[in-house]
C-alpha positions as a printed Julia matrix, in Angstrom:
168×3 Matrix{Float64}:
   0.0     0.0     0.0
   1.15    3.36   -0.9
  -0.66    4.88    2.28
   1.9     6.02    4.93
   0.29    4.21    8.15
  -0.47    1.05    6.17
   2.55    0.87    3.91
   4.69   -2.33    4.84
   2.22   -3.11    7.72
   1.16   -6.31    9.61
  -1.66   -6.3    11.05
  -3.26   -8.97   13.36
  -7.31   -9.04   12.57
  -8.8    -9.18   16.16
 -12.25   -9.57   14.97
 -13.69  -10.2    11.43
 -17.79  -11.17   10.4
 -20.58   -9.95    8.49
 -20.02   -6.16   10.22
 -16.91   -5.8     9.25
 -13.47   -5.7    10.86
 -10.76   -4.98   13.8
  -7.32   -5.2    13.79
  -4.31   -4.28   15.26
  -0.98   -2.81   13.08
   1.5    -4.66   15.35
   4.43   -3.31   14.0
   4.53    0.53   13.96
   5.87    2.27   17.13
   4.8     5.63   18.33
   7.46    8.27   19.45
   5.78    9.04   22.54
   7.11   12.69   22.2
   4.73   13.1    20.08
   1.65   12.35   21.95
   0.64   13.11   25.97
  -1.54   11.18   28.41
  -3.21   14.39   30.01
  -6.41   12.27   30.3
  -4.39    9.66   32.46
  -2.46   12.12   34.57
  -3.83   11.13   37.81
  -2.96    7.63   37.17
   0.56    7.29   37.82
   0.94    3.77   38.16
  -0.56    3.73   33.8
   1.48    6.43   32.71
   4.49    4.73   34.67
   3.45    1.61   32.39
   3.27    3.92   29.56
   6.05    5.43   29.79
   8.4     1.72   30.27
   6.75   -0.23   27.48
   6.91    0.6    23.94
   3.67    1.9    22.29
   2.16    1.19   19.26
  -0.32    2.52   16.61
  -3.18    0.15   16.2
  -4.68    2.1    13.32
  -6.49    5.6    12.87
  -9.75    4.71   14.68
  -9.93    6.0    18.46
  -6.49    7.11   18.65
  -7.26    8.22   22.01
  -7.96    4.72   23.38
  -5.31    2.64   24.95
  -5.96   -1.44   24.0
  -3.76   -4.28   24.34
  -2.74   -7.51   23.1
  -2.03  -10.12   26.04
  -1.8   -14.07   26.39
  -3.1   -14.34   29.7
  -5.9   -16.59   29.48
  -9.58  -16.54   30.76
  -9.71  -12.8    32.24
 -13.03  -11.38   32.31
 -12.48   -7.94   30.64
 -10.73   -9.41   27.81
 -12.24  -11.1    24.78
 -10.16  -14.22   23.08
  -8.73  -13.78   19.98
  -7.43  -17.51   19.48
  -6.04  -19.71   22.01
  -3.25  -17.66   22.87
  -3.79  -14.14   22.68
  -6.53  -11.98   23.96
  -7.37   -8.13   23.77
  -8.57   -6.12   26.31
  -8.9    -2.58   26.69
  -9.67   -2.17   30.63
  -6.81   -0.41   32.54
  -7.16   -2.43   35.3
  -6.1    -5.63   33.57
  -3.59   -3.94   31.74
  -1.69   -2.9    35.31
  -2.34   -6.22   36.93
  -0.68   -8.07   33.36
   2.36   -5.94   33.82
   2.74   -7.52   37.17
   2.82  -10.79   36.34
   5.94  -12.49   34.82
   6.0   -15.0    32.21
   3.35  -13.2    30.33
   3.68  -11.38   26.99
   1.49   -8.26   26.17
   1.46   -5.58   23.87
   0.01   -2.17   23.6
  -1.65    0.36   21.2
  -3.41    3.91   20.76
  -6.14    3.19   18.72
  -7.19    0.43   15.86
  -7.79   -0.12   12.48
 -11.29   -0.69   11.18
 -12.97   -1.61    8.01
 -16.73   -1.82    7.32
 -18.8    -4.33    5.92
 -17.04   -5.81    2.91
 -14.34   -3.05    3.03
 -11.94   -5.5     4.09
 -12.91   -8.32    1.59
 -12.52   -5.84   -1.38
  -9.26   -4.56   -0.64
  -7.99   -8.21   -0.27
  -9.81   -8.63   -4.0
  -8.19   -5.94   -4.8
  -4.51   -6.75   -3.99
  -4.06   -4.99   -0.92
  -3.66   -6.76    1.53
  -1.36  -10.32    2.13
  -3.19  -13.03    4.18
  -1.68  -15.73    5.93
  -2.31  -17.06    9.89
  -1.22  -15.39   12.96
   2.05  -16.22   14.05
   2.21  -15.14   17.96
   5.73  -14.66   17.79
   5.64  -11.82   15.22
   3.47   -9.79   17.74
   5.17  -10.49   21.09
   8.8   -11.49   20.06
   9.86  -10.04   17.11
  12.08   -7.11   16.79
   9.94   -4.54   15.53
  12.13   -3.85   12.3
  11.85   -7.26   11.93
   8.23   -7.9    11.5
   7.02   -6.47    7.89
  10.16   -8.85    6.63
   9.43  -11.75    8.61
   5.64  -11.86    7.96
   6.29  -11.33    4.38
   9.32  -14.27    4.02
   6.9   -16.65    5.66
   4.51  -16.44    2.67
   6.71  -18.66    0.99
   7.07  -15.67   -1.85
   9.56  -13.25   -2.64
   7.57   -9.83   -1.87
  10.48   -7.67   -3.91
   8.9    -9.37   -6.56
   5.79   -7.98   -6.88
   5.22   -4.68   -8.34
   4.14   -1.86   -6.0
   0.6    -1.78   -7.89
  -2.76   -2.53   -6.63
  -6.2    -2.99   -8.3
  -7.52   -4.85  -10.75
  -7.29   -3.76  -14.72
């Protein structure tokens, strides 16, 4: 995609049906300069969490709202994405997650969305690469590493293809 925020993105679909779509663009950062958490300053233990976890652009829908990816199973405010990962956007899971060791979680300012059949055409359309989630890409990976690593799994050579969408 030629679009800056989608260009060389991965995105992990949270929810997909009839409605349309949710996902998360697990491999842009956000240069926390550039944003501020005045609507959390009274919570110092979040923006201490904030503040020692890298932070990532889920996509230009509710930029405002913190969510995050977790694999903490079987916690109320969270809904189940597959058997290992979850998303959740209440604060007080997020804190008590950060506290516990031996579990991998992610976080993001916003998502992306697509309406009904938006999603389905632009994957008719050539936009879009499908394969499965790999967990490791979205907890493990070095975030430079991602777009490459997604891509090589496909089994193609995505240098290959030429940088144009659509159909003729």
């Amino acid at each position: 995609m030629n679009d800056t925020l989608f260009k060389k993105t991965v995105i992990f679909i949270c929810e997909h049906d009839k409605h349309g779509a949710m996902g998360l663009i697990i491999n842009k950062k956000i240069n926390k300069n550039d944003i501020s958490f005045s609507n959390q300053e009274n919570d110092k233990e979040l923006i201490k969490v904030l503040n020692e976890n890298n932070l990532f652009i889920g996509g230009p829908v509710l930029t405002d709202r913190i969510l995050f990816l977790h694999t903490i199973k079987k916690i109320d405010e969270s809904i189940s994405i597959n058997k290992e990962v979850s998303v959740s956007s209440d604060i007080d899971t997020l804190k008590s997650i950060v506290n516990t060791s031996n579990e991998q979680y992610k976080l993001f300012l916003g998502h992306s969305g697509w309406s009904r059949g938006q999603l389905e055409r632009e994957i008719e359309n050539g936009d879009w690469l499908i394969q499965k989630s790999i967990n490791s890409l979205i907890f493990e990976k070095k975030i430079d590493q991602i777009w490459g690593k997604a891509a090589n799994s496909l089994g193609i050579e995505v240098n290959d293809i030429p940088n144009i969408t659509g159909q003729s």
